[in-house]
Phi, psi and omega in degrees: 000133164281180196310323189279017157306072184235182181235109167249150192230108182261121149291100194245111190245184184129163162346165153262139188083040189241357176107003186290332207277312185337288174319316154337280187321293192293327176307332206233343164228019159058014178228153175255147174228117198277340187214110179207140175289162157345121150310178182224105184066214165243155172242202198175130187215130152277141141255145186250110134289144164268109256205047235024261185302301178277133176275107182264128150273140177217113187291114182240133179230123198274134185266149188283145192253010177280174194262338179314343197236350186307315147311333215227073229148292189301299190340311185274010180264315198286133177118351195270115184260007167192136183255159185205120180252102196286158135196155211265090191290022147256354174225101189318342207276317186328273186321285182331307188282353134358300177275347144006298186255025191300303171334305204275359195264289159322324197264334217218328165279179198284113174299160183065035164281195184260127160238154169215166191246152179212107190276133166265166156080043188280326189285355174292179209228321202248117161273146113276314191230116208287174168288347170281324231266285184329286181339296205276345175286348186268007211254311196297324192251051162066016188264132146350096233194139168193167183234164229189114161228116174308327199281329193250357188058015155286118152108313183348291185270346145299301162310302186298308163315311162285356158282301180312307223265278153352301200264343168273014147287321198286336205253314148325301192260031138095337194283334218223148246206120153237153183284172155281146203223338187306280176010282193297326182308333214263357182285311147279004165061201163295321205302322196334164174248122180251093186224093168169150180230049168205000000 
């Protein structure tokens, strides 16, 4: 890479159904697919952004949210300089399970990265979790927070965008260290499945 080069490597976790591939989908092609099956494992999609001077790849790897795959989830944390933790503010068990990945959040990424909470599913009627709720656990573990509907695309490229822009700050001023990630791609291949919009 040249010096005006960099590679970020994003992580996207949460529930099954809460919507990540969705967020993707709308972040990286500007579209919603109201019926789409289940991720499989993990997948992967880039974007090339400009970022003032520098041109950023930005790896995003989306993880399956069934519990079957969770291990084989952490695995995909190292190296990562910023996660993003979906849950579905019509179903509070989603938002519970949020710590799940607090450990692996801490632990397995890259230091001093970025994490944000991102409540989805905003455009639904039947509320569980309220916007304080979001708001004070991620307020409680230093994180980043926004709410989000993938289906009307409010807020998608906004939240995602000040998360990318937060971590090419950290990486100007020296904090945040990143790695090569071309490797781990090479770890799922071509064979990946794209099949999913949660």
């Amino acid at each position: 890479m040249s010096n005006n080069e960099m590679l970020f490597k994003l992580i996207i976790v949460g529930s099954l159904g809460t919507g990540k591939t969705s967020i993707l989908n709308r972040f990286i092609e500007n579209k919603f697919f109201s019926d789409c099956p289940h991720t499989i494992g993990v997948e992967f999609e880039t974007k090339l952004l400009n970022i003032g001077k520098d041109r950023v790849k930005v790896q995003f790897w989306d993880t399956a949210g069934q519990e079957r795959f969770w291990a084989i989830t952490r695995s995909y944390f190292r190296g990562a300089v910023c996660s993003i933790l979906v849950y579905d503010v019509s179903r509070r068990k989603s938002f519970n399970q949020l710590n799940t990945w607090l450990s692996d959040t801490r632990n397995l990424t890259n230091p001093n990265s970025v994490t944000m909470v991102i409540g989805n599913k905003t455009d639904l009627k039947e509320r569980e979790v309220s916007r304080e709720e979001g708001e004070e656990f991620a307020q409680e573990n230093d994180f980043i927070f926004f709410e989000t509907s993938a289906k009307t695309g409010e807020n998608v490229r906004d939240s995602i965008m000040y998360c990318i822009k937060k971590v090419h700050q950290l990486v100007i001023e020296g904090k945040l260290k990143l790695t090569n990630t071309e490797t781990q791609k090479e770890l799922i291949g071509e064979s990946r499945e794209k099949s999913g919009c949660c």
